[in-house]
C-alpha positions as CSV (number, residue, x, y, z in Angstrom):
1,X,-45.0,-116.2,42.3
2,X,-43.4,-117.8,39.7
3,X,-40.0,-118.6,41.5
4,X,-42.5,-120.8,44.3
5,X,-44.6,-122.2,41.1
6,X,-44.0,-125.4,42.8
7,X,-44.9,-124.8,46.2
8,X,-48.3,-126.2,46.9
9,X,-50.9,-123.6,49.8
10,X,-47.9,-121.7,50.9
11,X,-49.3,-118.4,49.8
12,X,-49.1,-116.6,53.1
13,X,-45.5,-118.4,54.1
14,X,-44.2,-117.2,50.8
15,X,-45.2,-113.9,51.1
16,X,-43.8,-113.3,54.8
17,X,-40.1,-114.7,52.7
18,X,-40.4,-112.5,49.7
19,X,-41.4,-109.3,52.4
20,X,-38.4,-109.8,54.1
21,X,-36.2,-110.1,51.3
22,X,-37.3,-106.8,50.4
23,X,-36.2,-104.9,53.7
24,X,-33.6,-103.2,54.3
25,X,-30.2,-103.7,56.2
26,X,-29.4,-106.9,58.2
27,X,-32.5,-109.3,59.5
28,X,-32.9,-112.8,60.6
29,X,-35.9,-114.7,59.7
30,X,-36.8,-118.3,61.3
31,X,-39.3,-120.8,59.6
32,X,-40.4,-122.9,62.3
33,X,-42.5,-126.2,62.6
34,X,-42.9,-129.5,63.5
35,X,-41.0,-132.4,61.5
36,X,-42.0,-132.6,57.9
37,X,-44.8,-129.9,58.0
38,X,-42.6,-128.1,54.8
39,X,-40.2,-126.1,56.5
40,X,-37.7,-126.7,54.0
41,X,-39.5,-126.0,50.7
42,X,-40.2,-122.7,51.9
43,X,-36.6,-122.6,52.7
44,X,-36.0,-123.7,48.9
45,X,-38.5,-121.1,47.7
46,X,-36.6,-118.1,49.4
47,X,-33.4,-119.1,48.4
48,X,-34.4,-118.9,44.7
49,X,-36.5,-115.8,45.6
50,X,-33.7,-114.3,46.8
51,X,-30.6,-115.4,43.8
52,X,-34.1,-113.8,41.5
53,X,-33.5,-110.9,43.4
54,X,-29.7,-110.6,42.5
55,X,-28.8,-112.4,46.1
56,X,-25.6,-113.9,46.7
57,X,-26.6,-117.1,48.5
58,X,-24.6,-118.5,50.7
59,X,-26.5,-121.9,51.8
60,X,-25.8,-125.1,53.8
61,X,-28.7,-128.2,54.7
62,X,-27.2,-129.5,58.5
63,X,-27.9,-132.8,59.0
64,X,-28.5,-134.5,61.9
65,X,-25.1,-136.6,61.9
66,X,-23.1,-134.4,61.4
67,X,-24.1,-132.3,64.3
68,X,-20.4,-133.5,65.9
69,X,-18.0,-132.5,63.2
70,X,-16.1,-129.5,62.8
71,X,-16.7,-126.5,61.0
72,X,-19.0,-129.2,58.1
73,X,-22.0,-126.6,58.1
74,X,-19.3,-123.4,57.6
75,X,-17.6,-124.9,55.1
76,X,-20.7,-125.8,53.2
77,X,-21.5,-122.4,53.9
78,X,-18.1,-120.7,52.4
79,X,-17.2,-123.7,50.0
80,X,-18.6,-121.3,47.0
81,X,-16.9,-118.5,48.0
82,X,-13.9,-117.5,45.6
83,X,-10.5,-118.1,46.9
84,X,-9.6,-114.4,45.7
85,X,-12.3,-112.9,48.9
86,X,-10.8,-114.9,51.2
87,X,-7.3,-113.6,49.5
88,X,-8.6,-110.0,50.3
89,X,-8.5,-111.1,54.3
90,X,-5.8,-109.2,56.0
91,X,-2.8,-112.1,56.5
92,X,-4.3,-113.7,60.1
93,X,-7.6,-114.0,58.9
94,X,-6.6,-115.3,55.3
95,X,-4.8,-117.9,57.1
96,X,-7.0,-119.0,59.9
97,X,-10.1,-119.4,57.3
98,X,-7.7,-120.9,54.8
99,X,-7.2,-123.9,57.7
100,X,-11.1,-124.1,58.6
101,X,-12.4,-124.4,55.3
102,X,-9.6,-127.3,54.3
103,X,-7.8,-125.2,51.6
104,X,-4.5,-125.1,54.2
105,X,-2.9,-127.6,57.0
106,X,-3.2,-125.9,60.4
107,X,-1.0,-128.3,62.4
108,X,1.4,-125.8,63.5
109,X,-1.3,-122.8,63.6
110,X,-3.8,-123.9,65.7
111,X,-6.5,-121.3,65.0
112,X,-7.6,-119.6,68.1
113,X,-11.8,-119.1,67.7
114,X,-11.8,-115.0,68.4
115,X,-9.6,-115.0,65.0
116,X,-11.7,-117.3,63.1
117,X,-15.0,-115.5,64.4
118,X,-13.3,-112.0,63.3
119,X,-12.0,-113.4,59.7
120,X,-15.8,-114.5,59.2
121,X,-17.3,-111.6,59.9
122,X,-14.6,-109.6,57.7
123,X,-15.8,-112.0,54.8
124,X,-19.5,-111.6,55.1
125,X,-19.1,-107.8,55.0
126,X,-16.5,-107.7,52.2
127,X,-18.8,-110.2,50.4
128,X,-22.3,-108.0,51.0
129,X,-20.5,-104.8,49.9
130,X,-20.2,-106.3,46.3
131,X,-24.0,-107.5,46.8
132,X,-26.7,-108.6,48.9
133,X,-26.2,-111.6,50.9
134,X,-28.6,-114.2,51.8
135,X,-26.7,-116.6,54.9
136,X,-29.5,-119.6,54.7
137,X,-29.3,-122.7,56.9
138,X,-31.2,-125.8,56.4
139,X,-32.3,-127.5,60.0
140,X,-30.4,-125.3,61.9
141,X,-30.9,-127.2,65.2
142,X,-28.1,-129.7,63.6
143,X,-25.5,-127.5,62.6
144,X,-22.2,-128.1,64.0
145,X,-21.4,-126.1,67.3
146,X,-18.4,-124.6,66.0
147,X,-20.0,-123.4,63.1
148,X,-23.0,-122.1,65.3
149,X,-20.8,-120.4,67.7
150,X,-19.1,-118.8,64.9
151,X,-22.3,-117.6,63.0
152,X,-23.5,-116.4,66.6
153,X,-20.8,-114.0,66.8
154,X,-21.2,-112.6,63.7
155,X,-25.2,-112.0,64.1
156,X,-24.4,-110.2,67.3
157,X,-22.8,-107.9,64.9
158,X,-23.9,-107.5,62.0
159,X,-26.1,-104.2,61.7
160,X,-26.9,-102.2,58.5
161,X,-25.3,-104.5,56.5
162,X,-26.9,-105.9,53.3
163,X,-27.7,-109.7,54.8
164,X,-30.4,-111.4,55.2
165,X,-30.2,-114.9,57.1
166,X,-32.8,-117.0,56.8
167,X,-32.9,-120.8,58.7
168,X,-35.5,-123.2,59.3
169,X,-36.1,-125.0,62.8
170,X,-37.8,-127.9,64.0
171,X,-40.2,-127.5,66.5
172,X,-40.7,-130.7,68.9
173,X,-42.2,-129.6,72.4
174,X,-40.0,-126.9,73.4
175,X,-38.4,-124.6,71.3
176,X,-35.0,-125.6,70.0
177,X,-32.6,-122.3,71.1
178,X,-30.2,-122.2,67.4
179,X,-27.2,-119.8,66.9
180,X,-29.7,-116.9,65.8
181,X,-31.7,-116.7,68.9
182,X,-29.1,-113.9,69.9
183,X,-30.6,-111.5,68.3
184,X,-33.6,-111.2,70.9
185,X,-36.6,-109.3,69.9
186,X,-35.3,-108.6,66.6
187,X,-35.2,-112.4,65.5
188,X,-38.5,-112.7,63.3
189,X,-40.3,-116.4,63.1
190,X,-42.7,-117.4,60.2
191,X,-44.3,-120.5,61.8
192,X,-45.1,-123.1,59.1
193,X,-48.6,-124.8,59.4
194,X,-50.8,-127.3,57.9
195,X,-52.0,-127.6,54.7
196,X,-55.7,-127.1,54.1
197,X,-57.5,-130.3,52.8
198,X,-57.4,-128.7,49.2
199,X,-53.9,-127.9,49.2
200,X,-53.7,-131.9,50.4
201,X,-55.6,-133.5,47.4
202,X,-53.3,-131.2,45.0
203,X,-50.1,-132.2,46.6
204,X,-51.2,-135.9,46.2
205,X,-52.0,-135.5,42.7
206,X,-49.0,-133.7,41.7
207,X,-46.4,-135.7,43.8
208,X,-48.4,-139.2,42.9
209,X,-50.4,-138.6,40.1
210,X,-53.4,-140.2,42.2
211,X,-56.8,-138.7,43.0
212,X,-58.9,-139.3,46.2
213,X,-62.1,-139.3,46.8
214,X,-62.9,-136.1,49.1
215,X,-64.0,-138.0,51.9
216,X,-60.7,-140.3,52.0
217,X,-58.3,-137.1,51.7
218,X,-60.7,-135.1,54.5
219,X,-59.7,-138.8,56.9
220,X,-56.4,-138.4,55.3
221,X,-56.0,-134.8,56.3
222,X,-57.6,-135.7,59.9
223,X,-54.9,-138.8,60.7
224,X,-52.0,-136.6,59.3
225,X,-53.1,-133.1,60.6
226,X,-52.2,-131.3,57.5
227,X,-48.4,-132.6,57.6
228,X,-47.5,-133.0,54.7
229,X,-44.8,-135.2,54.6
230,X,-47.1,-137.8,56.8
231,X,-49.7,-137.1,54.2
232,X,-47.7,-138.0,51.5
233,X,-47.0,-141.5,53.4
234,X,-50.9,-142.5,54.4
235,X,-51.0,-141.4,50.8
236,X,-48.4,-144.1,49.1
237,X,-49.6,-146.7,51.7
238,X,-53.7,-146.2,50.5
239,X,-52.3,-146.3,46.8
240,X,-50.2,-149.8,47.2
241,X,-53.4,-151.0,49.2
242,X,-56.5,-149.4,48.2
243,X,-59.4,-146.8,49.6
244,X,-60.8,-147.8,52.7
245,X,-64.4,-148.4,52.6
246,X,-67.3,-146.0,53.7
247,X,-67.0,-145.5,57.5
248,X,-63.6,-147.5,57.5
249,X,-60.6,-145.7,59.4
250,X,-57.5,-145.7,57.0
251,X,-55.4,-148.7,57.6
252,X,-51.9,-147.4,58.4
253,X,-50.1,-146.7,61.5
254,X,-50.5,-143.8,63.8
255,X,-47.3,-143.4,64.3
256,X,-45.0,-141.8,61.5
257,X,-41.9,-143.4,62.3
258,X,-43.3,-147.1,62.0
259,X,-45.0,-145.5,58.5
260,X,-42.0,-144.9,57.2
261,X,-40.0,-147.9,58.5
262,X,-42.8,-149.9,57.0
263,X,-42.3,-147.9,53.4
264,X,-38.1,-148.5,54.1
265,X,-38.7,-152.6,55.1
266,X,-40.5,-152.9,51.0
267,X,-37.2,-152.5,49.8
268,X,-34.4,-155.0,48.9
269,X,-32.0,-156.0,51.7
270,X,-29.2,-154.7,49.7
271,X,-31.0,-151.2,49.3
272,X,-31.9,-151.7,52.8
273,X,-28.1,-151.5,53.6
274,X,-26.7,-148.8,51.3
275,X,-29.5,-146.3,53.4
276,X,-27.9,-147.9,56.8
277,X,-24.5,-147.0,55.6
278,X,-25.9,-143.6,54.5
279,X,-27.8,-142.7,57.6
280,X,-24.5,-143.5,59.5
281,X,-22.4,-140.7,57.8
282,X,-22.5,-137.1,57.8
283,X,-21.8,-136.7,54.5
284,X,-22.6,-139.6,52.6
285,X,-21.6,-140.2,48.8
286,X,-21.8,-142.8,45.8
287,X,-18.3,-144.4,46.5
288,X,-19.3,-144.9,49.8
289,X,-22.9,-146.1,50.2
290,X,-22.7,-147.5,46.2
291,X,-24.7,-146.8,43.4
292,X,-26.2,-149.9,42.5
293,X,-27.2,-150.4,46.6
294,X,-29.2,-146.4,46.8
295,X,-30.7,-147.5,42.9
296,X,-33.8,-148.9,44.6
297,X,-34.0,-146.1,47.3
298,X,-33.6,-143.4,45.1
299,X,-36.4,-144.8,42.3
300,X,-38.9,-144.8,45.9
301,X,-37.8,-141.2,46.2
302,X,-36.2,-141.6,49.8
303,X,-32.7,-140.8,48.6
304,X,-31.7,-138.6,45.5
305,X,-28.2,-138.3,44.1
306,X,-26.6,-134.7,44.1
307,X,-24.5,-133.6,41.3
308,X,-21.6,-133.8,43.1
309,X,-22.4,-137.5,43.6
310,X,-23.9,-136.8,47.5
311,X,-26.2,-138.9,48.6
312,X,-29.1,-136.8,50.3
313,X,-32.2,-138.3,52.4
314,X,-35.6,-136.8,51.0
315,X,-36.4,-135.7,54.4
316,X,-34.6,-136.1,57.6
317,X,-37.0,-138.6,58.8
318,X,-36.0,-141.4,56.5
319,X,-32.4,-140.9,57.9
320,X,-33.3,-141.4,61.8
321,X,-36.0,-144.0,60.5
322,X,-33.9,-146.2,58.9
323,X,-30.8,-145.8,61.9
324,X,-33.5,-146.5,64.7
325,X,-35.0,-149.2,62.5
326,X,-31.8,-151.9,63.2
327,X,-29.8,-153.4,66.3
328,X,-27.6,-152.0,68.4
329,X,-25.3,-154.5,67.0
330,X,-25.8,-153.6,63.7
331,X,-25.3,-149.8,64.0
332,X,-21.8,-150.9,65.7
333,X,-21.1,-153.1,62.7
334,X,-21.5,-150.3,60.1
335,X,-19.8,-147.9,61.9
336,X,-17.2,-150.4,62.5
337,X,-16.8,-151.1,58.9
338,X,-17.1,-147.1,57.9
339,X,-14.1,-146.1,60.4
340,X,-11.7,-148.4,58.1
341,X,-13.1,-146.1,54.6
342,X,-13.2,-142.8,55.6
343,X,-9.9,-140.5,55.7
344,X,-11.0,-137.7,57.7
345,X,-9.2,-138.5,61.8
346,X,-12.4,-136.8,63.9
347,X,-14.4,-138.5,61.6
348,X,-12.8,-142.1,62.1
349,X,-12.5,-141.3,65.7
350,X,-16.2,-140.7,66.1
351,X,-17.4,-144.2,63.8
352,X,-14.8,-146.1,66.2
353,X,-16.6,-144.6,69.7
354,X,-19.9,-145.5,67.5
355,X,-18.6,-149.1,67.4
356,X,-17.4,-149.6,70.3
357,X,-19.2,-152.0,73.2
358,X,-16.9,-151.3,76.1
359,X,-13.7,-149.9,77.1
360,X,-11.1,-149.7,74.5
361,X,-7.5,-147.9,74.5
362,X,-7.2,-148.3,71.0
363,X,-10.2,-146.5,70.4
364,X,-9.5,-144.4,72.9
365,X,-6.1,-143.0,71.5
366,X,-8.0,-142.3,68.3
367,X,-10.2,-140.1,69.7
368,X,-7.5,-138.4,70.9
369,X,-5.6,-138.2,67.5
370,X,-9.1,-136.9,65.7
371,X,-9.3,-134.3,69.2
372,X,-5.6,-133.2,67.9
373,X,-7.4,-132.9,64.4
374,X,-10.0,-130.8,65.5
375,X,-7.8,-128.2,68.0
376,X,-5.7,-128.2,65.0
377,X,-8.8,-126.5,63.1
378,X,-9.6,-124.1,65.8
379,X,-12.9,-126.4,66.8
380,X,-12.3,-126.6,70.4
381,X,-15.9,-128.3,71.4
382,X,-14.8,-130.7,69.3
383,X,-11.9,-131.6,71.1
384,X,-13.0,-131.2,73.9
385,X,-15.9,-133.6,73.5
386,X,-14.0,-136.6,71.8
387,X,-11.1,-136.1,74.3
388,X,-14.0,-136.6,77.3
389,X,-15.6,-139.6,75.2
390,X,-11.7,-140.8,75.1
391,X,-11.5,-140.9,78.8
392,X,-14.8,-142.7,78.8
393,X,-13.2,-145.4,76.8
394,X,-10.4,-145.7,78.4
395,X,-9.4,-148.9,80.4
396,X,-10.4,-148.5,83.9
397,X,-6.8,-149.8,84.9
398,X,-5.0,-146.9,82.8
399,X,-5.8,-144.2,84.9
400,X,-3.2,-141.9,84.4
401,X,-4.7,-141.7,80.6
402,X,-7.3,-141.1,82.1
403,X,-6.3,-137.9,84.5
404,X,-4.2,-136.6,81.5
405,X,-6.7,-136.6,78.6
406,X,-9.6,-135.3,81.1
407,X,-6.9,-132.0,81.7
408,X,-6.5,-131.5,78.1
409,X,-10.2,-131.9,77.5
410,X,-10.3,-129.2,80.2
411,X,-7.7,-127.6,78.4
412,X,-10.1,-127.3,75.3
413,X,-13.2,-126.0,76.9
414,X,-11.4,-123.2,78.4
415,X,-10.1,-122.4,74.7
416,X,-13.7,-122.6,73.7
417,X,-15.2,-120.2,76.5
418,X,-16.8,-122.9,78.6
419,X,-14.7,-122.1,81.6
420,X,-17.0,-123.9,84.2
421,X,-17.5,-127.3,82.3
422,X,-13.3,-127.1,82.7
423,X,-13.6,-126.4,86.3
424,X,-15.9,-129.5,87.2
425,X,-13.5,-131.4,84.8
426,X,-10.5,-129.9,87.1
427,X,-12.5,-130.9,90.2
428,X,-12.8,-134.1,89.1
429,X,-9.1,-134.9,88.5
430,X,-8.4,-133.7,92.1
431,X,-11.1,-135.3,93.8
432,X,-9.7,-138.5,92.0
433,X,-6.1,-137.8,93.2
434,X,-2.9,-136.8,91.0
435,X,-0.1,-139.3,91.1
C-alpha cells in the first residue's frame, strides 16, 4: 500500500477504505473511535487512496469551534470547486450557492434552505458525472448544522451515483448521531482500534526517533491502551525524563488532558498565548494568532502552518486542552480582544457573547446584526440561535427587546424546519404577556 506507506498497524483499517473505494454507486463509510486512537490518518490515507484512484475529492477537517458558524464546513467543502460548475446551476441554484459559498451578497435574497439543499445536490451529481466523487469530512460531530442539514439532504438522495462519502467520528460513551446516520442500515462503520505493542514501538521510533526497551513500551502500551496519540505523550514525557526503573510505574499522569496541558505549560508564555488566541477561533491564521507567537508551538509539533497560512492544531486535543487550561476570565479577555479583529458579523457576534459576564444590549444588538448575517445566508439555526442568545443578553428592563427578538428567533426556526422549538418560543412570549 504505497499511498498509506506512512500509516503505522493499520493494515486491516486500510483495507476496509481501499474495499470501499472500489464499490460501486453511492456509499457512506464512518471511521469511528475514541479521541486520538487515529481516526484521522486513516481519513488521510483514503483521501489519497481515493485522488490515486482518479477521485475528485471534495474534503473539509470540522473543528470544534466552529461548530456555530455558517455554512464553514460547506464552503471548505465547495471552496475547490470551479466557478464554471456552479455556473452550469440552473439561475436559482447558481445564485443561492453563489451567496453560501461568499462568491455573491445575499442581503436582498435571503436563500431559503429547500433551494440551497436542491442546488447542492444538482452540484454533486453534475460534478460525479465528469468523475467519481469522494465527499470526506474530518470530525464530523463538529461540522456546522447548516452544513450537516444540507449534506443530510443530499445522502437521503443520492443513489447510483458515483460518490463515495467517507467521515470520521469520535466515539465518547454514546454514539455521536452525524448528518450521515440517515442512511440507516446502509451506513457502513470501520471502528478504529488500538495499536498492537509492536505497531507502538515503531510509531515511537519513527515519530521520535527513540527506542524503548520492550518492557517500558508493553507499560506504555498498558497506561495508554494502544491510543496512539496518548502514547505518543507518555512517550515525549519518558524521553524529557527518562525510563522508569524495573517494577517502577511510568511517571506521568493518568489523565490525557493534564498530559498534554503539562506538554502545553513547557512552552513560552508568549507561545502560550498565540495557541489561546488560536483555540478561540474557528479558523485561525498567521495575521491573527502571529508567527513569531505559534514559532515555538509549531517546532513542539502542536500546531503546523498550512499553505494558505492557517494555523491547524495537531490534534483536536491540544485545542480544547489549551482553552480549558485558563480562566474564565481569560477566555473572556481573548475573545474580547478577537471580536475587535475579525470582519466576519456572526463571527464578532459570537466572540462578543463569548466575552460577555452579564447582560449587555450592546452585545445583544450585535448578535442580532450577525443573526441578520446569517438569515441573509440562508443559515436559519444560526439565527435562530444568536437571536435566542441575544435575548439572553438583553437587559432585563428592556423587555420589549426581549419579546421581539425571541419572535423573530421563532421566526427562524420555523424557516429551518424546527417548528416546535418556535412553538415553545411562541408560548413563551404569551405566557410572558404582549404589550
Amino acid at each position: 500500500m504505497d499511498w498509506a506507506s506512512d500509516v503505522i498497524g493499520r493494515n486491516a483499517e486500510l483495507s476496509g477504505v481501499d474495499g470501499f473505494l472500489h464499490e460501486e454507486g453511492f456509499a457512506v463509510l464512518a471511521l469511528e473511535g475514541e479521541p486520538g486512537i487515529g481516526k484521522t490518518t486513516v481519513w488521510q490515507a483514503g483521501v489519497r487512496r481515493a485522488r490515486g484512484l482518479g477521485y475528485r475529492v471534495l474534503a473539509c477537517n470540522a473543528a470544534q469551534a466552529e461548530t456555530r458558524l455558517s455554512f464553514v464546513g460547506l464552503v471548505d467543502l465547495l471552496g475547490s470547486v470551479p466557478e464554471e460548475a456552479v455556473a452550469g446551476l440552473p439561475e436559482p441554484q447558481r445564485r443561492v450557492l453563489e451567496v453560501v459559498l461568499l462568491r455573491a451578497s445575499g442581503r436582498e435574497l435571503r436563500p431559503d434552505r429547500a433551494t440551497i439543499c436542491v442546488a447542492v445536490l444538482s452540484l454533486l451529481r453534475a460534478l460525479a458525472a465528469e468523475q467519481p466523487l469522494l465527499i470526506a469530512v474530518d470530525d464530523a460531530q463538529w461540522l456546522d448544522a447548516p452544513s450537516a442539514s444540507v449534506l443530510e439532504f443530499a445522502v437521503r438522495r443520492l443513489d447510483r451515483e458515483r460518490i463515495r462519502m467517507l467521515v470520521s467520528v469520535r466515539l465518547s460513551g454514546e454514539p455521536l448521531r452525524t448528518f450521515d446516520w440517515v442512511l440507516g442500515e446502509r451506513r457502513q462503520s470501520l471502528r478504529v482500534g488500538s495499536l498492537s505493542v509492536g505497531a507502538l514501538h515503531e510509531l515511537i521510533r519513527w515519530r521520535l526517533g527513540r527506542v524503548f526497551a520492550r518492557p517500558t513500551v508493553i507499560k506504555l502500551a498498558r497506561v495508554s491502551r494502544g491510543n496512539p496519540f496518548y502514547a505518543l505523550e507518555v512517550a515525549r514525557a519518558l524521553h524529557e525524563g527518562g525510563e522508569p526503573h524495573a517494577g517502577e510505574p511510568l511517571p506521568v499522569p493518568e489523565d490525557l488532558a493534564n498530559l498534554v496541558r503539562a506538554r502545553i505549560r513547557r512552552l513560552p508564555a508568549d507561545s502560550r498565548d498565540g495557541l489561546l488566541v488560536a483555540s478561540a477561533l474557528p479558523v485561525p491564521t498567521l495575521e491573527l494568532v502571529g508567527a513569531t507567537h505559534i514559532a515555538a508551538a509549531e517546532r513542539a509539533d502542536i500546531v503546523r502552518v498550512t499553505g494558505d497560512h492557517r494555523v491547524e492544531f495537531t490534534h483536536p486535543l491540544f485545542a480544547s486542552a489549551v482553552y480549558s487550561s485558563v480562566s474564565a476570565a481569560e477566555r473572556r479577555a481573548v475573545h474580547r480582544r478577537l471580536a475587535g479583529l475579525v470582519v466576519d458579523e456572526e463571527e464578532r457576534a459570537r466572540h462578543l457573547a463569548l466575552a460577555a459576564d452579564g447582560p449587555d444590549e450592546q452585545v445583544a444588538q450585535a448578535l442580532e446584526a450577525g443573526a441578520v448575517s446569517a438569515r441573509s445566508r440562508g443559515a436559519w439555526e444560526s439565527a435562530a440561535e444568536l437571536l435566542e442568545r441575544a435575548c439572553e443578553l438583553t437587559p432585563a428592563e428592556r423587555r420589549h427587546e426581549v419579546r421581539r427578538r425571541t419572535i423573530r428567533a421563532a421566526e427562524c426556526h420555523v424557516y429551518a424546519g424546527d417548528r416546535p422549538r418556535a412553538r415553545t418560543l411562541l408560548d413563551r412570549v404569551l405566557v410572558q404577556g404582549i404589550e
